[in-house]
Residue frames as a rotation matrix with the C-alpha (Angstrom) as fourth column:
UNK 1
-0.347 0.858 -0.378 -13.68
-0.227 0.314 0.922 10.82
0.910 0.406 0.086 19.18
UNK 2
-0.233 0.263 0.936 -16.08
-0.972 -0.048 -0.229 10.41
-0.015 -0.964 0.267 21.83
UNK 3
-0.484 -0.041 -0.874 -16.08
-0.272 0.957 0.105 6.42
0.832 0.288 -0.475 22.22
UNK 4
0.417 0.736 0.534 -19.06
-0.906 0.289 0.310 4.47
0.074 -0.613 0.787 24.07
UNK 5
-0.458 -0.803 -0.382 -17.36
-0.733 0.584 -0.349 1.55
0.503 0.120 -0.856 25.67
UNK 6
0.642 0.757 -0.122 -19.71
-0.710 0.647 0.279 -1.83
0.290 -0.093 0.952 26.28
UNK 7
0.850 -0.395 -0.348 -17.87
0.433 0.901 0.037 -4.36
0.299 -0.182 0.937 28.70
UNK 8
0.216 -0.898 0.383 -15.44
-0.321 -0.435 -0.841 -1.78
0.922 0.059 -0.383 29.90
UNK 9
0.324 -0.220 0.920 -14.97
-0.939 0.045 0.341 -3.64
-0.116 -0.974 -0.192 33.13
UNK 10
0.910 -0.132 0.393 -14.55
0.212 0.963 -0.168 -6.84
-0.356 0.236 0.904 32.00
UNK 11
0.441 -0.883 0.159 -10.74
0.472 0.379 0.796 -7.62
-0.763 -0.276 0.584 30.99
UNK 12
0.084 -0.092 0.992 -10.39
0.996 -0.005 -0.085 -6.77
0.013 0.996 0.091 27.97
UNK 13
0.720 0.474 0.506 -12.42
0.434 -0.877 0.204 -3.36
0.541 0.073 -0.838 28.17
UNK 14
0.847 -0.307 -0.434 -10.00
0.270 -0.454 0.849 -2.50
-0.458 -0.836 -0.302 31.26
UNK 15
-0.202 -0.842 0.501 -7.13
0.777 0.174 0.605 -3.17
-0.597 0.511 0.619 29.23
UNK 16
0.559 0.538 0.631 -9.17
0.732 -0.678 -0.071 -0.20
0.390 0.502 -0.772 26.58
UNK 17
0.810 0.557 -0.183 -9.22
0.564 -0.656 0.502 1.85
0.160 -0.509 -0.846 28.92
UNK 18
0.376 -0.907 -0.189 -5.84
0.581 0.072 0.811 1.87
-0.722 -0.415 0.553 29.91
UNK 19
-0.233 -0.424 0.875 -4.69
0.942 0.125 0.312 2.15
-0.241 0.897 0.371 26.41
UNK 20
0.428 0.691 0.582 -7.19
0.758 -0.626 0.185 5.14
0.492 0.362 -0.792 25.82
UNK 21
0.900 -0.108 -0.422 -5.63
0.291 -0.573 0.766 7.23
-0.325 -0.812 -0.484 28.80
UNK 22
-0.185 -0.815 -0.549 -2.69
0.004 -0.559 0.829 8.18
-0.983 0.151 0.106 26.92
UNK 23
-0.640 -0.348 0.685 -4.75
0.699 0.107 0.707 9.07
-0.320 0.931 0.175 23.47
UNK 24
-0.962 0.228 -0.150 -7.05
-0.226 -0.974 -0.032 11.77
-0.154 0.003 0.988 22.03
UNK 25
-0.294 0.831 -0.472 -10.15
-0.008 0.492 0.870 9.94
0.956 0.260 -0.138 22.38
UNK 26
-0.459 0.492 0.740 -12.62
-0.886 -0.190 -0.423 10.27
-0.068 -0.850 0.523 25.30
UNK 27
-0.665 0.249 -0.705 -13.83
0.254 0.962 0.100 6.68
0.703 -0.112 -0.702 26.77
UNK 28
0.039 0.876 0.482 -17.69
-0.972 -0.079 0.223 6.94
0.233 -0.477 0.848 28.00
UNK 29
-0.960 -0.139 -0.242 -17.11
-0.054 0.943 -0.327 3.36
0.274 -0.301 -0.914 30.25
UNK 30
0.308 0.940 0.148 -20.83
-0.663 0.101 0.742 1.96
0.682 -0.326 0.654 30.72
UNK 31
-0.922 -0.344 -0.176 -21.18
-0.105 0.662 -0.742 -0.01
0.372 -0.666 -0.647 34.11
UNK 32
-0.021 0.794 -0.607 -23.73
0.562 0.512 0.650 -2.03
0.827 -0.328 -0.457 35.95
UNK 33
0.568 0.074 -0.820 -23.02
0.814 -0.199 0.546 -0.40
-0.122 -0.977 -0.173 39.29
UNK 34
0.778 -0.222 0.588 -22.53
-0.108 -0.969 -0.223 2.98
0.619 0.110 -0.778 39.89
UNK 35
0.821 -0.533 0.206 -19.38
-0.413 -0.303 0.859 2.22
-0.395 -0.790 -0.469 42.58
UNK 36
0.393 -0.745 0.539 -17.86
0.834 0.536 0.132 0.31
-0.387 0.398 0.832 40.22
UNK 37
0.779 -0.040 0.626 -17.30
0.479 -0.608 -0.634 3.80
0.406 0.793 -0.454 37.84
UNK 38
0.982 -0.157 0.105 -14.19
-0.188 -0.863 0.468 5.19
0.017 -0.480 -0.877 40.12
UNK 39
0.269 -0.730 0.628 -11.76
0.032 0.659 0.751 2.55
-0.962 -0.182 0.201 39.36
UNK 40
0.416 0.203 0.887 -12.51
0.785 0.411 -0.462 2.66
-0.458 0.889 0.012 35.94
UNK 41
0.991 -0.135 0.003 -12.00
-0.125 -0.928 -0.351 6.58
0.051 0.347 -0.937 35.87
UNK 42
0.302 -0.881 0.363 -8.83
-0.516 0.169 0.840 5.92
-0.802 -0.441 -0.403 37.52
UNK 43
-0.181 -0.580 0.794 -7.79
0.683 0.507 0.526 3.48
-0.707 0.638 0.304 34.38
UNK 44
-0.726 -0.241 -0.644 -8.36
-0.184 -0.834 0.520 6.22
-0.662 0.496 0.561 32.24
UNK 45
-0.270 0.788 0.554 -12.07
0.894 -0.009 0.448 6.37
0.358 0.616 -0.702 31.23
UNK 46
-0.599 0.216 0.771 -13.51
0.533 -0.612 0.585 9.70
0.598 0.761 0.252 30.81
UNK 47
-0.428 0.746 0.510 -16.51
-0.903 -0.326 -0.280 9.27
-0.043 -0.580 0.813 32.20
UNK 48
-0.988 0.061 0.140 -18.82
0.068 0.996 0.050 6.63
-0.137 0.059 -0.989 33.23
UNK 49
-0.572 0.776 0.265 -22.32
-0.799 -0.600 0.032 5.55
0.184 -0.193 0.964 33.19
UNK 50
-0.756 0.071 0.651 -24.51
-0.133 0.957 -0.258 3.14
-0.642 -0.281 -0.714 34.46
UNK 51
0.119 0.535 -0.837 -26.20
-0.990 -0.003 -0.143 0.85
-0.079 0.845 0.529 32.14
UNK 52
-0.071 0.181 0.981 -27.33
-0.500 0.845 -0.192 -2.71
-0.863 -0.504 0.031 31.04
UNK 53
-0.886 -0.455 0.089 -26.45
-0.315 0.732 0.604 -4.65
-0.340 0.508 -0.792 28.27
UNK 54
-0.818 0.554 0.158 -30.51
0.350 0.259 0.900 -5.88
0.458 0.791 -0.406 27.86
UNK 55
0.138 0.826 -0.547 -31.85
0.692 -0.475 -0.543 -2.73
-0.708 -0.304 -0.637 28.55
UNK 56
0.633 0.078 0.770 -32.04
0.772 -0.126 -0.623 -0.07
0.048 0.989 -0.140 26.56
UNK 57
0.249 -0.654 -0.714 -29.17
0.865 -0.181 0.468 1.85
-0.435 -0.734 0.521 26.38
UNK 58
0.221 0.489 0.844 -30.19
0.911 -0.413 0.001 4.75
0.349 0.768 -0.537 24.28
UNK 59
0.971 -0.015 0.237 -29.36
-0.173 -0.731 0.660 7.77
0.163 -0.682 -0.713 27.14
UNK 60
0.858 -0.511 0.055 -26.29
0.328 0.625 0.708 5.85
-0.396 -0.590 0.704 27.65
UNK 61
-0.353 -0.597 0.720 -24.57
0.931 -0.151 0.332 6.09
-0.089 0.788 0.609 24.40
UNK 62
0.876 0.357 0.325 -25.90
0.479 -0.728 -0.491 9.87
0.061 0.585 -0.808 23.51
UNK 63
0.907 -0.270 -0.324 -23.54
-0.379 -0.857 -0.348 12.06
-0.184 0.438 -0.880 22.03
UNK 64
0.217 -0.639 0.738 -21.26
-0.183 0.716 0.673 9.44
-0.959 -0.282 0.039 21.42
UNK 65
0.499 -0.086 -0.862 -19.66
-0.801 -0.425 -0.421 8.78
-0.330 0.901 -0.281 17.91
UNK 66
-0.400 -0.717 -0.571 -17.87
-0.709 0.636 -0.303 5.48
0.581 0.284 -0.763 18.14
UNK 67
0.738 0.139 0.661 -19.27
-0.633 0.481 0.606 2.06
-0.234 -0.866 0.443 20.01
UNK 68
-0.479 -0.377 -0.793 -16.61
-0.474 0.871 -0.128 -0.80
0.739 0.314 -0.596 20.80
UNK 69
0.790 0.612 -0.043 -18.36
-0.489 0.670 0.559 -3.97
0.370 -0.420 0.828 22.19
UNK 70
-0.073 -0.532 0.844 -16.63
-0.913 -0.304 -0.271 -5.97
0.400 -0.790 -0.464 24.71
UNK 71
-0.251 0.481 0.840 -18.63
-0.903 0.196 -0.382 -7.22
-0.348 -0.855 0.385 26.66
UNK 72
-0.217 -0.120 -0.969 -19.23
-0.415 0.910 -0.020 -11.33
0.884 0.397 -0.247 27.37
UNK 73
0.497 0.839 0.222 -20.72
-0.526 0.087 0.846 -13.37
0.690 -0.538 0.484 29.60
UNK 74
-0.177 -0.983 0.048 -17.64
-0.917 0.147 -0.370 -15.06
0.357 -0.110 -0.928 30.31
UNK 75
-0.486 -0.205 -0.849 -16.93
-0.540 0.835 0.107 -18.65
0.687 0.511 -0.517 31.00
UNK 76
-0.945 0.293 -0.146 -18.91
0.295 0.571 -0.766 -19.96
-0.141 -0.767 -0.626 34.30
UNK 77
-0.044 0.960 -0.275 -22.69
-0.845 -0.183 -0.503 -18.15
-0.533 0.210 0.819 32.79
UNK 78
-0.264 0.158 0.951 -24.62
0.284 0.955 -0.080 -21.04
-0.922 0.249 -0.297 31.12
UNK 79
-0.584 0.145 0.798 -26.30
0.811 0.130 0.570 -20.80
-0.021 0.981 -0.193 27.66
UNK 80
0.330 0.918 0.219 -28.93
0.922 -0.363 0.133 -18.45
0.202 0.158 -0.967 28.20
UNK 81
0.830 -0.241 -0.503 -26.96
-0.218 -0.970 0.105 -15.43
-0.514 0.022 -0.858 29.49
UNK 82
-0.577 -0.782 0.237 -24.65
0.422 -0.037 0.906 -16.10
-0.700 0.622 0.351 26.61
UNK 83
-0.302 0.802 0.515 -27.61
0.947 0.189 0.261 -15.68
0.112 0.567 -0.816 24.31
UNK 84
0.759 0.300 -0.578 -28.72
0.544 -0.780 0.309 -12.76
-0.358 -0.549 -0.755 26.62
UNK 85
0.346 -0.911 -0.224 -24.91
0.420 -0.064 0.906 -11.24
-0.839 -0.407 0.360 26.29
UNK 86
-0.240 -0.660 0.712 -23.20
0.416 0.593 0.689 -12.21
-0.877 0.462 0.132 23.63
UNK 87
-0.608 0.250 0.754 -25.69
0.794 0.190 0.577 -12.22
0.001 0.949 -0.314 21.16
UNK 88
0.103 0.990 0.099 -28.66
0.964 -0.124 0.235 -10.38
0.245 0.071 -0.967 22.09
UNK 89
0.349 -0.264 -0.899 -27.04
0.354 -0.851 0.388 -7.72
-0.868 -0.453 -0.203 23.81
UNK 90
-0.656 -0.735 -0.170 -24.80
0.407 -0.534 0.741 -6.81
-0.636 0.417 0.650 21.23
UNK 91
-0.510 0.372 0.775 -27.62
0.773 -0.197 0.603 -7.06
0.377 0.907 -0.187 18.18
UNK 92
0.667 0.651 -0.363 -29.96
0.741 -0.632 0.227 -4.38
-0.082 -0.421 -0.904 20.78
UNK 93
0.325 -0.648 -0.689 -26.58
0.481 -0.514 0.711 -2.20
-0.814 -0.562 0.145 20.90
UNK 94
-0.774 -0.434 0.461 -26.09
0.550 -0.100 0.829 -2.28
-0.314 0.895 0.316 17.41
UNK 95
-0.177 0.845 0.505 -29.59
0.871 -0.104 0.480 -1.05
0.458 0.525 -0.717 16.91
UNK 96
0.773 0.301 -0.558 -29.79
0.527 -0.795 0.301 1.79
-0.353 -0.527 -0.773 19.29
UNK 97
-0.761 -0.633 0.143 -26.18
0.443 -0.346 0.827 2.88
-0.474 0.693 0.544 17.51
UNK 98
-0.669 0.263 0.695 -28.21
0.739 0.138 0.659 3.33
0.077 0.955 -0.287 14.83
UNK 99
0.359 0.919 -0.160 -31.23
0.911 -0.308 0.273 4.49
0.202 -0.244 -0.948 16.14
UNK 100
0.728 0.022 -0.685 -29.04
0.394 -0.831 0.393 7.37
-0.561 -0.556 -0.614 17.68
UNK 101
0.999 -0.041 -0.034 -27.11
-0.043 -0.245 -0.969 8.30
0.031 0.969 -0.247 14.83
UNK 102
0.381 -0.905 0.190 -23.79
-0.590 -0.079 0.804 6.74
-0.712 -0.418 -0.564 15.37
UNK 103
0.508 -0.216 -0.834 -21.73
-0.860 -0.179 -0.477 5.73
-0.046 0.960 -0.277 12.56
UNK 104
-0.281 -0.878 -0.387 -18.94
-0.464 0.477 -0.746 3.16
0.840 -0.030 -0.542 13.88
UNK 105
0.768 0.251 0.589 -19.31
-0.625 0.493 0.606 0.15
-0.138 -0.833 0.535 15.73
UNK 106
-0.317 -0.922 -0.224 -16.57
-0.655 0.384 -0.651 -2.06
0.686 -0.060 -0.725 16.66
UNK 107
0.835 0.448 0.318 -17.21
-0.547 0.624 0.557 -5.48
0.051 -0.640 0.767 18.14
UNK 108
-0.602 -0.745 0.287 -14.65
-0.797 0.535 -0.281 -7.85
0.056 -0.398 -0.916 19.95
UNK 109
0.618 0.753 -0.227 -16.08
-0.745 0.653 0.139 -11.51
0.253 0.083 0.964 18.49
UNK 110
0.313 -0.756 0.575 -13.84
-0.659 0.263 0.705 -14.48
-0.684 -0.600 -0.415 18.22
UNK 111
-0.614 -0.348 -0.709 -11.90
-0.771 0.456 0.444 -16.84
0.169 0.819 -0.548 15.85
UNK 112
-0.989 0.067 -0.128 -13.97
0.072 0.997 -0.029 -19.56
0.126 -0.038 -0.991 14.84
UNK 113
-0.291 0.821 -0.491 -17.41
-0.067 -0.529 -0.846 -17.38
-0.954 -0.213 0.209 14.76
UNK 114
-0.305 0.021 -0.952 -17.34
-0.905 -0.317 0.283 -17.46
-0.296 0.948 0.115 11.10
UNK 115
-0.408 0.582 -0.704 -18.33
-0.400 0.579 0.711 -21.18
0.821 0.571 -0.004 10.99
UNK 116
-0.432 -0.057 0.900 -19.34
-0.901 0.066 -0.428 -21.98
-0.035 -0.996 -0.080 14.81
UNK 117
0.882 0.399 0.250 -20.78
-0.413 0.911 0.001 -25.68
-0.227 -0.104 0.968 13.48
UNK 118
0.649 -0.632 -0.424 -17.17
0.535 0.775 -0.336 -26.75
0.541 -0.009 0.841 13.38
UNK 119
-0.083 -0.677 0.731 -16.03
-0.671 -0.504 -0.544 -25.40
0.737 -0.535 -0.413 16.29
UNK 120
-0.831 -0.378 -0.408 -15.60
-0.201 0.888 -0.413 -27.62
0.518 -0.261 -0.814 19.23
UNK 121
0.154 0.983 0.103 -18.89
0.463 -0.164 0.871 -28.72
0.873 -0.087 -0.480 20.50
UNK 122
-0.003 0.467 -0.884 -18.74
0.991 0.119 0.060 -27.04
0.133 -0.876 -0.464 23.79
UNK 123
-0.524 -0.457 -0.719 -18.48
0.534 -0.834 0.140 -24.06
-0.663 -0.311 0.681 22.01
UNK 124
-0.639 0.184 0.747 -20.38
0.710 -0.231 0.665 -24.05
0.295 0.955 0.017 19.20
UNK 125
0.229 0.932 0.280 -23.27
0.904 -0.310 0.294 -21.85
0.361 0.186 -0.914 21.02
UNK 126
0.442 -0.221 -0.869 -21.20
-0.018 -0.971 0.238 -19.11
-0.897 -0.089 -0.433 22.37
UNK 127
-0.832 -0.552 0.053 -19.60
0.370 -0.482 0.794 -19.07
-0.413 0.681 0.605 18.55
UNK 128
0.162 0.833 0.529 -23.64
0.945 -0.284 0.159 -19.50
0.283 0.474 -0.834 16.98
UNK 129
0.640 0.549 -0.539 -24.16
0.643 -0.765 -0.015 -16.16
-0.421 -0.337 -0.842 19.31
UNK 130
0.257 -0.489 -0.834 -21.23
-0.098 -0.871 0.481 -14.12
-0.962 -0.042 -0.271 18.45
UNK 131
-0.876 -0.138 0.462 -21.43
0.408 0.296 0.864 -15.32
-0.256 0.945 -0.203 14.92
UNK 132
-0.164 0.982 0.095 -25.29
0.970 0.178 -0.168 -13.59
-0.182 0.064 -0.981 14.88
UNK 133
0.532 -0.262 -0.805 -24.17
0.076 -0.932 0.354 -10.52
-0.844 -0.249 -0.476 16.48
UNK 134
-0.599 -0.687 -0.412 -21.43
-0.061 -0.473 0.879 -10.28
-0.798 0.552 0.241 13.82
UNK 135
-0.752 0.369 0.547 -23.74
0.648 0.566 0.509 -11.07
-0.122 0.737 -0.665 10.93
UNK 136
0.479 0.774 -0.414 -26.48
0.763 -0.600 -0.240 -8.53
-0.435 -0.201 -0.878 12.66
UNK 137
0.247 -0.402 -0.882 -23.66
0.359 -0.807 0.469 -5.71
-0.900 -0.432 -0.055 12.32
UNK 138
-0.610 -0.381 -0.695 -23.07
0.130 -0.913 0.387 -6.18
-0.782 0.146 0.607 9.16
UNK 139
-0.347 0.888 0.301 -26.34
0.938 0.324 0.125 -5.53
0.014 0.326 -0.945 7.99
UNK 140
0.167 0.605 -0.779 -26.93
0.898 -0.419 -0.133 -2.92
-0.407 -0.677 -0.613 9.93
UNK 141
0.577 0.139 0.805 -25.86
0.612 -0.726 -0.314 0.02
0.541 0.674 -0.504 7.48
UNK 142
0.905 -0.402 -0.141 -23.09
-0.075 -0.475 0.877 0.69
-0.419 -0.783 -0.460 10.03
UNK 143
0.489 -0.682 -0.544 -19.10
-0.305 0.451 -0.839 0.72
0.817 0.576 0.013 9.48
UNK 144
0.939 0.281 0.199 -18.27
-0.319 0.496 0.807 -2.04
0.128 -0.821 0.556 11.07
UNK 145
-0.468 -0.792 -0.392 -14.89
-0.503 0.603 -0.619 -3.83
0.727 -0.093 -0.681 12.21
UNK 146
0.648 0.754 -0.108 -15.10
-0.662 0.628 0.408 -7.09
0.375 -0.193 0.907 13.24
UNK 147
0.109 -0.991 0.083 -12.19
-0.913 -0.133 -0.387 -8.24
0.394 -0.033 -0.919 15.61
UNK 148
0.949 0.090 0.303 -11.74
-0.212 0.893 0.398 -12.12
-0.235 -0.442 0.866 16.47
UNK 149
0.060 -0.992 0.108 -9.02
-0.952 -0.089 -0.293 -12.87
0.301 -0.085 -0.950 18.21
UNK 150
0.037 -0.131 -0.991 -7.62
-0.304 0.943 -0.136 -16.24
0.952 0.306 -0.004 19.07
UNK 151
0.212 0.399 -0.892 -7.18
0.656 0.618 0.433 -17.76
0.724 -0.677 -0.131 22.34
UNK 152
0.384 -0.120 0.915 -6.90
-0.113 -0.990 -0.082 -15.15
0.916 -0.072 -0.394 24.89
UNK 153
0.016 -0.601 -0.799 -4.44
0.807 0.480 -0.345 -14.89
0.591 -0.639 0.493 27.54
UNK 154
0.990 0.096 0.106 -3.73
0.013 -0.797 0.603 -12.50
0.142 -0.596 -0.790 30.42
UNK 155
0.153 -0.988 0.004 0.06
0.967 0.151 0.204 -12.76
-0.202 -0.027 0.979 29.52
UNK 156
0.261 0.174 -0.949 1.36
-0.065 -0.978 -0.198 -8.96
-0.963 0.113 -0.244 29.38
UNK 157
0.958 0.283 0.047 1.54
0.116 -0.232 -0.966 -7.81
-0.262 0.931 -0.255 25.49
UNK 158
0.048 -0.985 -0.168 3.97
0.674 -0.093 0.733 -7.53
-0.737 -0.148 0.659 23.60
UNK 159
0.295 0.361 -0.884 2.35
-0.237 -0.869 -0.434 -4.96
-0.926 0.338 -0.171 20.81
UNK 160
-0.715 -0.199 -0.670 3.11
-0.690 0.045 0.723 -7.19
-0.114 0.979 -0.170 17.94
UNK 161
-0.130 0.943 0.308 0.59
-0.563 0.185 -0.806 -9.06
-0.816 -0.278 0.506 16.24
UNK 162
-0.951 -0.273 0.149 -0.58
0.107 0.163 0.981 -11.17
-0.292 0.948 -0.126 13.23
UNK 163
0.035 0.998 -0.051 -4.02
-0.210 -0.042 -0.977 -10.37
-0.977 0.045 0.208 11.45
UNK 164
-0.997 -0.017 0.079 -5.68
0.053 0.600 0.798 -12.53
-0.062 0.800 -0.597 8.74
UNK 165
-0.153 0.979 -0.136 -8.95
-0.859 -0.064 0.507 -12.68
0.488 0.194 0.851 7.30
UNK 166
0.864 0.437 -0.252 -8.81
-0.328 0.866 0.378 -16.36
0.383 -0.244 0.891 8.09
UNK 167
-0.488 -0.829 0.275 -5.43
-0.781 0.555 0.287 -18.04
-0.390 -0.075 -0.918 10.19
UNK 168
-0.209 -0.050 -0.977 -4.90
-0.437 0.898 0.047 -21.63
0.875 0.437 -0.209 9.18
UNK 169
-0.019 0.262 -0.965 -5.45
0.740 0.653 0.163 -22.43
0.673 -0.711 -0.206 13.07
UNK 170
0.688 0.613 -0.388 -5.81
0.493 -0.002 0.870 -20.99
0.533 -0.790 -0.304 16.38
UNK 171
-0.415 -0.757 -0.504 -3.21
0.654 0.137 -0.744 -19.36
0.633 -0.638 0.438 18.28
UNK 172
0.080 0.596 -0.799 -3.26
0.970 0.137 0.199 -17.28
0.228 -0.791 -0.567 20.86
UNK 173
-0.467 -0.391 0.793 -2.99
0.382 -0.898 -0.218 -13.58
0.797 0.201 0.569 22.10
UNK 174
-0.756 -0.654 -0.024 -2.96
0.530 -0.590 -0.609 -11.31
0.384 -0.473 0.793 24.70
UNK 175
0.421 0.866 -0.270 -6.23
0.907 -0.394 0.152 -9.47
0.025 -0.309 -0.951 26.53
UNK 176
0.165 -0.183 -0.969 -3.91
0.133 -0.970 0.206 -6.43
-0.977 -0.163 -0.136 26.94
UNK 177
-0.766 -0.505 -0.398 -2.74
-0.083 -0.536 0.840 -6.39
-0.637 0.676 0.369 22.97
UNK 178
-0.136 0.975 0.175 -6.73
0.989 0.125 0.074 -6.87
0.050 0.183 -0.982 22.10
UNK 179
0.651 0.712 -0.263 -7.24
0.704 -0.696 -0.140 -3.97
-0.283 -0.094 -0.955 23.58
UNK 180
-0.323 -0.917 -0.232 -4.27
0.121 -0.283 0.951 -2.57
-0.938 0.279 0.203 21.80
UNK 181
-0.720 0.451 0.528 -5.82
0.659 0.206 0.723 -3.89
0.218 0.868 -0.445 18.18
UNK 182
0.089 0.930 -0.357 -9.09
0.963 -0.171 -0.206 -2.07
-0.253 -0.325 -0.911 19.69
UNK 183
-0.038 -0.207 -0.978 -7.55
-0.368 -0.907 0.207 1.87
-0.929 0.367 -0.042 19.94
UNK 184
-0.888 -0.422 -0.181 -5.67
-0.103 -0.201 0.974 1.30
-0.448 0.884 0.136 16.81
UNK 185
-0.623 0.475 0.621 -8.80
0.780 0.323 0.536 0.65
0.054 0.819 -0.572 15.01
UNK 186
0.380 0.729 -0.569 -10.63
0.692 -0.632 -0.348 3.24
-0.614 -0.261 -0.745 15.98
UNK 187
0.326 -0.561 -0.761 -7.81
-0.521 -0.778 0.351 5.66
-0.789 0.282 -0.546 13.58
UNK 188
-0.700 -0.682 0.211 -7.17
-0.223 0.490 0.843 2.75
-0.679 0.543 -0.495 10.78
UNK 189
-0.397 0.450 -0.800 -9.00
-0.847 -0.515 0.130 3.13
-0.353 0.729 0.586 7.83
UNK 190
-0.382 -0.275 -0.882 -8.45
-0.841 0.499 0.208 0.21
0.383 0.822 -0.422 6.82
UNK 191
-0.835 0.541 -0.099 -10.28
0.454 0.577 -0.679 -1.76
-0.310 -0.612 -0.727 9.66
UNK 192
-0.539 0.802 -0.259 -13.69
-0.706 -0.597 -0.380 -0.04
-0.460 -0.022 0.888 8.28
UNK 193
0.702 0.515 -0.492 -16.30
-0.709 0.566 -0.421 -2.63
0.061 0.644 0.763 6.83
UNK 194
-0.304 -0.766 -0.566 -13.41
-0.677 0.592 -0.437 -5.50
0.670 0.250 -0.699 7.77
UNK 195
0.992 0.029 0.125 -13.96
-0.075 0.921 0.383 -9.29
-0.104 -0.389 0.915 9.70
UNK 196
0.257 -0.821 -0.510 -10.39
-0.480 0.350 -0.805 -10.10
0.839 0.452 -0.304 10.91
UNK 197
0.769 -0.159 -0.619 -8.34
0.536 0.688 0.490 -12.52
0.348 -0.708 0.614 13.19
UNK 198
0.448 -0.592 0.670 -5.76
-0.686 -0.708 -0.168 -11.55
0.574 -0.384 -0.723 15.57
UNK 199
0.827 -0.380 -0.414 -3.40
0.562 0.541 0.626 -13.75
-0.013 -0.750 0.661 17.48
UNK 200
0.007 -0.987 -0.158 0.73
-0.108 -0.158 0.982 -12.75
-0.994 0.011 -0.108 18.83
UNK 201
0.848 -0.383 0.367 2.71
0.475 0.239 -0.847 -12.26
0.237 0.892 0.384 15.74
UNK 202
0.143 -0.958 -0.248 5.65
0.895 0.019 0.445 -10.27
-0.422 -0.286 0.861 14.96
UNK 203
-0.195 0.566 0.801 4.00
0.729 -0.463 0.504 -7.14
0.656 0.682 -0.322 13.26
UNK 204
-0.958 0.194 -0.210 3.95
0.013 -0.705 -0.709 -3.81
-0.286 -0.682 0.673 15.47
UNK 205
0.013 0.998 -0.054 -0.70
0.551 -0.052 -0.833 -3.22
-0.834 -0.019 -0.551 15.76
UNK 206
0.277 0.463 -0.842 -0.68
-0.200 -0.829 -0.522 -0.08
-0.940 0.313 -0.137 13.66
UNK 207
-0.254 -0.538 -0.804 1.11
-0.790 -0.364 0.494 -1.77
-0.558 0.760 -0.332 10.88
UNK 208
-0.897 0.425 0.123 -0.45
0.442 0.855 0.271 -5.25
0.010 0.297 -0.955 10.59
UNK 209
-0.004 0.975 -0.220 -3.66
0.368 -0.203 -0.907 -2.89
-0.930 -0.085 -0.358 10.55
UNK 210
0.211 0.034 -0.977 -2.70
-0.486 -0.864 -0.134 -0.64
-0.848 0.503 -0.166 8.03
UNK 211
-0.782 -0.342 -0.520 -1.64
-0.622 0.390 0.679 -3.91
-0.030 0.855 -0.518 5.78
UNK 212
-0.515 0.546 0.660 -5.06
-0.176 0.687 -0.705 -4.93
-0.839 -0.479 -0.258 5.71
C-alpha cells in the first residue's frame, strides 16, 4: 500500500518509518521543510513531500491509499497550536482523505481521549482536541483505527504489547513499539472501524491485534 504519513518527523512517525523500511508498503513522509526530506529517506521513507498540517494537503496525499496521523504539537506549544495540530489539523486531513478518495485512515490519539473531562486538568484540552479529531473520524464514512496509547517513552521496544478497548489505568509504552502497533495495523483486519489502548504487555503486536 501506498501510505501518506502525517508527523513523520516527529518521534513516533520516525520510529514508522523505520519499521516500514523492511515491509511491502511505500511511506509518502510529508515534511515542513524540504531539507528535512533526506534523513527521513534515509529511515526508510519512500518518498517525501513538503506540506502543512493547516494547509491544504490535497496534492500531498494524491495517489495515496492509506493515511496514518502522527503528528502533535508536542509538549512546550501552548493551547492554540494544540487546537491548530491536534485537533484541527487532523479533522482537515480526515476530510481531504475523503475528498480524495482514500479509504483508511489511521490516527495515533491517546489514552484518556475518550473522556478528556476526567483527565488531569492540565490535560484535559490536548485530550478535548484529540478526543474531536477521533470523534470527527469516525463519522467521516472512513475505516478508521483509532490507536491510544499510554504514557509514552523513548525506552527501546520490546515488540510485546497489551491492547484493550479500555485499560483499568495508565501504563506506559514505547514510541518505537507505537510505531510497531502502527505497520501492523495497516495488514490487521481486525483494527478496521476499532478505538483501542496500547501500553507494554507481554503479547507479540501482530497477535494482541489479531485478538481484537
Amino acid at each position: 500500500m501506498h501510505v501518506f504519513i502525517a508527523g513523520a518527523n516527529g518521534q513516533i512517525g520516525q520510529h514508522l518509518l523505520r519499521e516500514m523500511a523492511g515491509s511491502d508498503h511505500e511511506a509518502r513522509a510529508m515534511i515542513r521543510h524540504a531539507e528535512q526530506g533526506p534523513e527521513l529517506q534515509r529511515l526508510g521513507a519512500t518518498e517525501t513531500v513538503v506540506g502543512d498540517l493547516e494547509q491544504d494537503c490535497s496534492e500531498a496525499m494524491k495517489g495515496c491509499d492509506v493515511v496514518i496521523f502522527t503528528a502533535g504539537s508536542g509538549p512546550h506549544t501552548g493551547p492554540e497550536k494544540t487546537t491548530d495540530v491536534d485537533q484541527d489539523g487532523a479533522i482537515r486531513l480526515i476530510d481531504t482523505a475523503r475528498k480524495n478518495g482514500i479509504k483508511r485512515f489511521i490516527i495515533v490519539s491517546s489514552m484518556g481521549a475518550e473522556e478528556p473531562e476526567n483527565g488531569p486538568e492540565k490535560l484535559q484540552h490536548y485530550l478535548l482536541a484529540k478526543h474531536n479529531a477521533d470523534e470527527h473520524l469516525k463519522k467521516s464514512g472512513l475505516s478508521y483505527t483509532i490507536v491510544r496509547p499510554g504514557q509514552l517513552t523513548n525506552d527501546e521496544g520490546t515488540g510485546k504489547v497489551a491492547v484493550k478497548a479500555r485499560h483499568e489505568s495508565v501504563g506506559k509504552i514505547s514510541r518505537q513499539d507505537v510505531g510497531r502497533v502502527l505497520l501492523a495495523a495497516l495488514d490487521a483486519e481486525t483494527t478496521v472501524n476499532q478505538v483501542f489502548e496500547v501500553v507494554s504487555g507481554d503479547t507479540p503486536v501482530a497477535e494482541a491485534l489479531a485478538n481484537l
